[in-house]
Steps between C-alpha positions, in 0.01 A plus 500: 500500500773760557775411241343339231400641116156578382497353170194363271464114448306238255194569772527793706757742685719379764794626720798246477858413550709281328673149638416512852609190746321382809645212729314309740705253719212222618676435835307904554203327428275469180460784350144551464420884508372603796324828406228375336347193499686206211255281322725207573262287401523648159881524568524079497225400275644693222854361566401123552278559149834674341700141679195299302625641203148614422348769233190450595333761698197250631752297663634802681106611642514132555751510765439850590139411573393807290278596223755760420877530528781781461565293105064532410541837374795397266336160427145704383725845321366584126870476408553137609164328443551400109868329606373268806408155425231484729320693727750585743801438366782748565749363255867419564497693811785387820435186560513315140801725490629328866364161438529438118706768303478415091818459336610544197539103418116427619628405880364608798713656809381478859740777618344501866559090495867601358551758789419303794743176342776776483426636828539104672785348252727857412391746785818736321303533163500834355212401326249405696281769337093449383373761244185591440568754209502300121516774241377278237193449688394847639218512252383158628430654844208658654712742688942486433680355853563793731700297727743423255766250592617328889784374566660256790804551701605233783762583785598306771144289480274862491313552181460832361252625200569816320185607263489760188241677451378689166200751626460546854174645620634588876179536667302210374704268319854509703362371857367212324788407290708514819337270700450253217861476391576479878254201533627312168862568688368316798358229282780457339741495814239233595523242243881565473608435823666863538379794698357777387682802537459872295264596272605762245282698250606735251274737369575625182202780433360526849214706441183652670186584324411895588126328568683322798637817660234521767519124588884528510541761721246332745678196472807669604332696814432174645775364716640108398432229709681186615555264209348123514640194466442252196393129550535271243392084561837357608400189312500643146860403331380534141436922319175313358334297799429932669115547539307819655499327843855427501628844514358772811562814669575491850466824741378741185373859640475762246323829426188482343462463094567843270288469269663529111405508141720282291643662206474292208 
C-alpha cells in the first residue's frame, strides 16, 4: 500500500511491486492468516483435487461440498465455454500439469510422483522442481497457472518448498496460496520421511485491486493472532491415500471474514 505503482492491468487498476519473498518457518506454526478468517476448507479441497490431478470442476464442489467454488466462475466465463469438453471442465489446468504433463513423444510425466522419489532416493537433487506453467498449452487452460513452478530442497532431514508465483492478488489470493503450499510441504514431509521445515513464496507482481483498499486497510487495523497448528493422519505414507478428514486445524482463532469481490 505505501510503495507500490498504480498501473492498469488485463482487468482493472492495481497498486503493485515486483518479486517480493515471504518465508514462513513451520516450527512458528502454520501459517494460516490470522486477520481474517482462511477458508481452509477451500484451502485443502482445492489442493487434494490439484494432487488428483483433476480438471474437472464437479469433482472439486464434490470434495468441497459446494454448489460453487473459487474455479465456477472460470469454469462458466463466455471466453472458455466453447474450449471445455464438458460442462465443467477447466482444461489443462495444475494438476494434469502435476500429475500427467504431455510430452513431446506422446508420454505422460507425473512430476509430483518424480519429486517425492527424488526427495527419498537423491535428497541433494537440484531438480526436484514441479511446474505448472506449459507454454504450449496456455490456450488449453481455463485460467494460465499463477503459481508457476515449486521446487524441493532437503538439509539435514528438513524439507523446504520454495513456490513462484506469476500474479499475486495480496489480499485475496496470497493467504490462500500460503497456507496451501505450506500444507502440500507438510504432506510431502509426511510421506517422505523428512520434516518439514520453511516455506518460501515469491511473488512476482504482488498486486492489490484499488476495489480492495477499504478491506485492506481493515485487515491491517486488526491485530494478528497466535498461529495454529496443522494435523495431518499419522497413518497416511502415500501423497494420494490424503482425504478431507485426514488433514485439520488445531487451536485456529481469527478475525472475522472481510468480505471481497474477486477480480476476474
Amino acid at each position: 500500500m505505501d510503495e507500490g505503482v498504480d498501473r492498469q492491468g488485463r482487468n482493472a487498476v492495481t497498486r503493485a511491486l515486483f518479486a517480493v519473498q515471504m518465508r514462513f518457518r513451520m516450527s512458528d506454526g502454520f501459517p494460516a492468516v490470522t486477520t481474517k478468517k482462511l477458508a481452509f476448507k477451500g484451502v485443502k479441497s482445492e489442493l487434494l483435487w490439484f494432487l488428483e490431478g483433476s480438471r474437472d470442476d464437479n469433482r472439486l464442489k464434490k470434495l468441497n461440498g459446494s454448489g460453487r467454488t473459487i474455479w465456477t466462475e472460470n469454469a462458466e466465463a463466455d471466453y472458455w465455454k466453447p474450449k471445455a469438453k464438458f460442462d465443467g471442465d477447466l482444461g489443462r489446468i495444475y494438476g494434469v500439469q502435476w500429475r500427467s504433463w504431455l510430452t513431446a513423444d506422446g508420454r505422460t510425466i507425473d512430476q509430483v510422483a518424480d519429486a517425492i522419489d527424488k526427495i527419498k532416493k537423491s535428497p541433494s537433487d537440484r531438480r526436484i522442481i514441479v511446474s505448472a506453467w506449459n507454454p504450449g498449452e496456455i490456450d488449453q487452460m481455463a485460467l494460465p497457472p499463477c503459481h508457476m513452478l515449486f521446487q524441493f530442497f532437503v538439509a539435514n532431514g528438513r524439507l523446504s518448498l520454495h513456490m513462484v508465483q506469476r500474479s499475486c492478488d495480496m489480499f485475496l489470493g496470497v493467504p490462500f496460496n500460503i497456507a496451501s503450499y505450506s500444507l502440500l510441504l507438510h504432506m510431502v514431509a509426511q510421506v517422505t520421511g523428512t520434516v518439514a521445515d520453511e516455506c518460501i513464496l515469491t511473488l512476482n507482481d504482488a498486486h492489490i485491486y484499488h476495489e480492495h483498499f477499504d478491506a485492506v486497510n481493515e485487515q491491517l487495523s486488526r491485530e494478528p493472532m497466535k498461529l495454529p497448528a496443522l494435523w495431518l493422519n499419522p497413518e497416511i505414507k502415500d501423497i494420494d491415500g490424503f482425504t478431507m478428514d485426514d488433514i485439520r486445524l488445531k487451536n485456529y482463532e481469527s478475525h472475522p471474514v472481510i468480505p471481497a469481490k474477486m477480480i476476474v
